[in-house]
C-alpha positions in Angstrom: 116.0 105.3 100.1 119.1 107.4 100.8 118.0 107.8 104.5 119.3 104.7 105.0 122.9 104.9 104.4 122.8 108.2 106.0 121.1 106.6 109.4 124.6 103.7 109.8 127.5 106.4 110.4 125.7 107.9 113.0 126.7 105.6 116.6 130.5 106.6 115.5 130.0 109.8 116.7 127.0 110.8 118.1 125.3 108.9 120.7 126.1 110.5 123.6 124.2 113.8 122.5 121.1 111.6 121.6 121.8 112.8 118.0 120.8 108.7 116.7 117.3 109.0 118.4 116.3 112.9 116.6 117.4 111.6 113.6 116.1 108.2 113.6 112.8 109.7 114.4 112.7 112.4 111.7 113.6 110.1 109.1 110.7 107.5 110.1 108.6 110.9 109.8 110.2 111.6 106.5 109.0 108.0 105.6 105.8 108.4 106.6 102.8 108.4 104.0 101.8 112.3 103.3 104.5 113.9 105.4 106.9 116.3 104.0 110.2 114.8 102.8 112.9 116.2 105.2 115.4 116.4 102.6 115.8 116.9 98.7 117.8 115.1 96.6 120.2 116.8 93.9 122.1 115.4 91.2 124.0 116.3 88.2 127.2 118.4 88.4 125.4 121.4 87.2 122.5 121.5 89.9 124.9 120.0 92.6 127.5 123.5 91.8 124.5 125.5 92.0 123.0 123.9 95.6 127.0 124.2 97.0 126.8 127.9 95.5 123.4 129.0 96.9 124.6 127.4 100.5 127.7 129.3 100.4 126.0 132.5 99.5 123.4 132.2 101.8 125.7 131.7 105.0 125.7 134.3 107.7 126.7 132.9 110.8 128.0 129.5 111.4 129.2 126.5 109.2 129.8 123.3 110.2 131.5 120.5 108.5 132.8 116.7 108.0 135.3 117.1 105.6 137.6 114.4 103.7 139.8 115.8 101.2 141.3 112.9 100.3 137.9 110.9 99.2 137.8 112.8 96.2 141.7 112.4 95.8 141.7 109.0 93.5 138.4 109.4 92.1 137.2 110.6 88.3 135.7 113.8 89.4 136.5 117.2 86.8 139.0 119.8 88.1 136.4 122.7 87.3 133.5 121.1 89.8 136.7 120.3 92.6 137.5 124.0 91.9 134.2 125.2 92.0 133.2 122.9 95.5 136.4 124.3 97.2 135.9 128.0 96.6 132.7 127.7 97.8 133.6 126.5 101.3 136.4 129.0 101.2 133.6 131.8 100.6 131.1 130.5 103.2 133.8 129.8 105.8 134.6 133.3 104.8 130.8 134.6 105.3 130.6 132.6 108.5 131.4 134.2 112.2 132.1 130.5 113.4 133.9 127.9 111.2 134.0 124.5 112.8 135.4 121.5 111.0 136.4 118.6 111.7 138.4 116.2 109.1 139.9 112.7 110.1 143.7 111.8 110.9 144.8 110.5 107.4 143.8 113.5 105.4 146.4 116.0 107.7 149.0 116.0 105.2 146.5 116.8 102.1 145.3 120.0 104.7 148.4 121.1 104.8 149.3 121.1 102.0 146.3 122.6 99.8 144.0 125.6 100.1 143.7 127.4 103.6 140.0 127.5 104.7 139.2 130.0 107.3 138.1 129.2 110.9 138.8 126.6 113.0 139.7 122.8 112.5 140.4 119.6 114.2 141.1 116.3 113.5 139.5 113.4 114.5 140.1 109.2 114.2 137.6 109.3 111.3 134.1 110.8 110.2 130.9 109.2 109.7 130.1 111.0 106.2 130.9 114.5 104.5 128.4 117.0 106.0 127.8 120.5 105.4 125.4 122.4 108.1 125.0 126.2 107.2 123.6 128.7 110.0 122.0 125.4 111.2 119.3 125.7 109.2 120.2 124.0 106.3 122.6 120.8 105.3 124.2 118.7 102.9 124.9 115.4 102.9 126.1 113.1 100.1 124.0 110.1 99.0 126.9 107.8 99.0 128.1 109.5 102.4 131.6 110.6 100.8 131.2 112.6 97.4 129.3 115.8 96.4 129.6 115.0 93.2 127.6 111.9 93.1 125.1 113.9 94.6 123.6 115.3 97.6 120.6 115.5 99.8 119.6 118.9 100.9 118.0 119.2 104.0 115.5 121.9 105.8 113.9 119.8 108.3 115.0 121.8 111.1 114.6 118.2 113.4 116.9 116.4 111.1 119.6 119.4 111.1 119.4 119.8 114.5 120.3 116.2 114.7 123.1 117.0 112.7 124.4 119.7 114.5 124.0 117.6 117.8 126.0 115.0 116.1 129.2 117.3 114.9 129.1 119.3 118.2 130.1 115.6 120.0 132.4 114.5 117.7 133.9 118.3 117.9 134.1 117.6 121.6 136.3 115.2 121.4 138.6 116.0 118.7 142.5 117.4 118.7 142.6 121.1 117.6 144.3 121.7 114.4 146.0 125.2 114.6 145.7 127.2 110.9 146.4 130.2 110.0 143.1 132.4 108.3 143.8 133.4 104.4 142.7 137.4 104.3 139.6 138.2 103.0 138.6 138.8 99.4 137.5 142.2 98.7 134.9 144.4 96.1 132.9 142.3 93.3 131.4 142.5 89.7 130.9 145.3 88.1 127.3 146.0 89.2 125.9 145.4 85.7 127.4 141.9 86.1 126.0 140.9 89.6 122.4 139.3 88.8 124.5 138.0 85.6 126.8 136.0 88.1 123.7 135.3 90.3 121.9 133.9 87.9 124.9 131.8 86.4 125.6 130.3 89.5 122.1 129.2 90.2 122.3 126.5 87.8 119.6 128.3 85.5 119.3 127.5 81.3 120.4 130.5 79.1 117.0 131.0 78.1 115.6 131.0 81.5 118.7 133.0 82.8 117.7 136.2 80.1 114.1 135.6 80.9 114.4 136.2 84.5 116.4 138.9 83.9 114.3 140.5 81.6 117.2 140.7 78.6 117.6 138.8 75.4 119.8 135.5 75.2 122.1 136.6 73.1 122.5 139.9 75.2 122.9 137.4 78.3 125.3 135.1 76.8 127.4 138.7 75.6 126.9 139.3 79.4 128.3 136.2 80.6 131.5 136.5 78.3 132.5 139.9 79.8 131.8 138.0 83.2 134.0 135.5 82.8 136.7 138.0 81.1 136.2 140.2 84.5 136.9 136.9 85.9 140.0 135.8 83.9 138.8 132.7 82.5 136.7 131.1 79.8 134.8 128.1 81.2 131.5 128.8 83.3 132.7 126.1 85.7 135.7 128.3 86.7 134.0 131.4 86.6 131.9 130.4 89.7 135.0 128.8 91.6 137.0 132.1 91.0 134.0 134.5 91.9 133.3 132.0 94.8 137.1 132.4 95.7 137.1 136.1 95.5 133.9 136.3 97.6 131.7 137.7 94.7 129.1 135.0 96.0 
């Protein structure tokens, strides 16, 4: 069970905040016979872009992460869903009043170096696994620890995120500030007729479901969806919701 993995990295960082014992004790709850699971797993690129998408739309206040930069660095994983992951963070860091993250010692140079995320950063020795926490009331965490793309577990057990949050606030407390400079903010959006187009794309929705829900036929969508993406200067889907994640159309 994923829970497992997830329960090892946490004495690194944590147990000084009693972060181990509220999470240990939600996941033995989440294990329990005919209690609700505490976390949802998603897989596939396509459902994983829409879970990053819907977080970083749905983020108003805070966002907190474990980032590694370099994980993905020598790794098989498409351009498009690195694109797309990326300018997603940059759009809820963007959303967020308080950006807090925290990204270990070897990946400095690769921070540098790539794309400026707003908010604060520091550095730490290491991290214990890539974590997302939006408004603390919803996370992410991989199911192998390090990569989104091999899928993630999204989680609304507000004990577990708590947890969580208790976890990066000690690690936070002890790590070196990293000084960076916030990109400006992206400005305006679709053309109106295009916005619950882009919703829907991004929400990892079929064709046919996508023009149901919106009450239009498929091949009216799919026209839809071009001029979208020609609003958008590109003609993959993938890119489309990294650039409209990027220009804060999210």
């Amino acid at each position: 069970m994923e829970w497992t993995s997830i329960g090892r990295g946490w004495s690194a960082v944590a147990e000084s905040a009693g972060s181990v014992m509220l999470a240990r004790s939600a996941m033995n709850r989440a294990a329990t016979e005919g209690q609700r699971p505490a976390g949802r797993p998603v897989r596939g690129a396509r459902r994983i872009s829409a879970a990053l998408a819907g977080l970083a739309a749905s983020t108003r206040h805070e966002l907190l992460t474990f980032d590694d930069p370099v994980a993905s660095a020598s790794r098989a994983i498409p351009e498009p869903f690195l694109e797309l992951a990326g300018a997603c963070m940059r759009a809820a860091a963007e959303r967020a009043g308080e950006v807090r993250r925290i990204v270990p010692r070897h990946a400095l140079p690769r921070l540098e170096d790539g794309p400026r995320i707003p908010g604060r950063a520091r550095f730490a020795d290491a991290i214990p696994f890539k974590l997302i926490v939006v408004d603390r009331t919803v996370a992410a965490v991989p199911l192998d620890l390090e990569l989104l793309y091999n899928g993630l577990l999204l989680i609304r057990d507000p004990v577990v995120v708590q947890a969580l949050v208790r976890a990066h606030h000690a690690c936070w407390a002890t790590a070196e500030e990293l000084v960076r400079l916030p990109p400006p903010r992206s400005a305006g959006g679709p053309p109106e007729l295009l916005r619950p187009v882009l919703e829907a794309l991004v929400s990892g929705l079929t064709d046919e479901a996508a023009a149901a829900r919106l009450g239009m036929s498929a091949r009216t969508y799919s026209r839809r969806v071009g001029e979208l993406m020609a609003a958008l200067g590109t003609t993959s889907r993938f890119r489309a919701g990294a650039e409209a994640a990027r220009r804060g159309w999210l």
